[in-house]
Every structure is written in C-alpha cells, then in structure tokens.
C-alpha positions in Angstrom: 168.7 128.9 101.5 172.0 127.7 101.1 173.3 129.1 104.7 170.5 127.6 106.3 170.5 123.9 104.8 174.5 124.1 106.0 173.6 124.3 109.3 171.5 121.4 109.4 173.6 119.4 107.6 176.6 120.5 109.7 174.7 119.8 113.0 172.7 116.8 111.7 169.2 118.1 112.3 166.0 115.9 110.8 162.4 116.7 111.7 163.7 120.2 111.5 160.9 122.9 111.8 160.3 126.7 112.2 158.0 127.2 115.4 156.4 130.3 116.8 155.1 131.9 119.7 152.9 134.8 119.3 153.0 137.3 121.8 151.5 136.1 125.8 151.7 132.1 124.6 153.9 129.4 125.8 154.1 125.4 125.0 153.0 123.3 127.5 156.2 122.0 130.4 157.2 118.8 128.3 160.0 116.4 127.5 161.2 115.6 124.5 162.5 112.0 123.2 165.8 113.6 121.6 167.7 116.5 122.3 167.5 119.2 119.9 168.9 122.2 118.6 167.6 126.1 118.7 168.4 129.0 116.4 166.6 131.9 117.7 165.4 134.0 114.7 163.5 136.1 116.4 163.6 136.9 120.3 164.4 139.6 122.5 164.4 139.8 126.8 160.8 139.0 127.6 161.4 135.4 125.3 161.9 132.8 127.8 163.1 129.4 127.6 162.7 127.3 131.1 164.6 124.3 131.5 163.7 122.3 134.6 162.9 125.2 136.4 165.9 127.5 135.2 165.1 130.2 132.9 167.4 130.8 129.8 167.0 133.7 127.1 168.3 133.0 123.7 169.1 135.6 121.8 168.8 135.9 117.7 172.5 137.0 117.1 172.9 133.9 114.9 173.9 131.4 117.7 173.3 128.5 117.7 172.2 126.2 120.7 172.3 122.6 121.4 169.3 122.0 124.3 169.1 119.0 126.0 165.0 118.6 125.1 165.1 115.3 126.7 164.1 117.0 130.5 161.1 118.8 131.5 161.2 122.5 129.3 158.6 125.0 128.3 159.2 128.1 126.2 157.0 131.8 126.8 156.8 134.7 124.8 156.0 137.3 127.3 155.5 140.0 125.7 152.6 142.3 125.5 153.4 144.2 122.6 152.9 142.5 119.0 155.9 140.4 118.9 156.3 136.8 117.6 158.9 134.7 118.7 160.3 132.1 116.1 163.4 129.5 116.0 164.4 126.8 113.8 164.4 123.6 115.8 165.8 120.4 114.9 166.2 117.2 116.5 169.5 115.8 116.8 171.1 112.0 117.7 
C-alpha cells in the first residue's frame, strides 16, 4: 500500500485507523482530543458528517480532509439500502 502509507506520512497521521458505518448507524455526538484527518473511501449523499450542528458530506473522490475533531461531531450513514460507509482516519498534531 505504498499510496496509502504516503499519505500518512505526508500528512503526519498516527493512531491511524479504517472505521465504518454500516447502513442506519451513527457514532455517538463527541469531541475529540486532536484534530484529525478523513479520506472518505466509501460514501455517497445519504453519508453525513455533523460538525457542531452543520452537516458536511464527504465524498470518496480521493480527497482528502483535515477536520477539526476537537468540537462536538457525529457521523450517520443513512442509508437504507446495504451500504457501508468507511474512511481512513488519522489523528494529526
């Protein structure tokens, strides 16, 4: 995974992880105690990510996001089809 372990190096991530969300689950509304990043490998439009109260859809088109963990944040996968929703997430300094 050469392509991956460049991203984290380039971006500094440690503790990084891939998480899911199977389809009509969220994570509990949270804060973090470091900011993190997000690359959306699987998502689409009923993927949410709320950020003290704002809603945010990151699409997988290879972007990559720096989110600011450290505020109150939740993320849904609302669909009802069969559709997991994963990123790699990694904190950052």
């Amino acid at each position: 995974m050469p392509y991956t372990n460049s991203i984290l190096k380039q971006y500094e991530m440690t503790r990084t992880r891939a998480m899911s969300l199977k389809r009509g689950m969220c994570y509990s509304y949270h804060y973090d105690l470091t900011p993190r990043v997000h690359i959306p490998l699987t998502s689409n439009e009923k993927c949410m990510f709320i950020i003290e109260d704002k809603v945010y859809r990151l699409p997988a088109d290879g972007s990559v996001y720096f989110v600011n963990t450290k505020v109150f944040h939740t993320a849904l996968n609302a669909n009802r089809e069969d559709f997991e929703r994963t990123h790699i997430v990694g904190n950052v300094m």
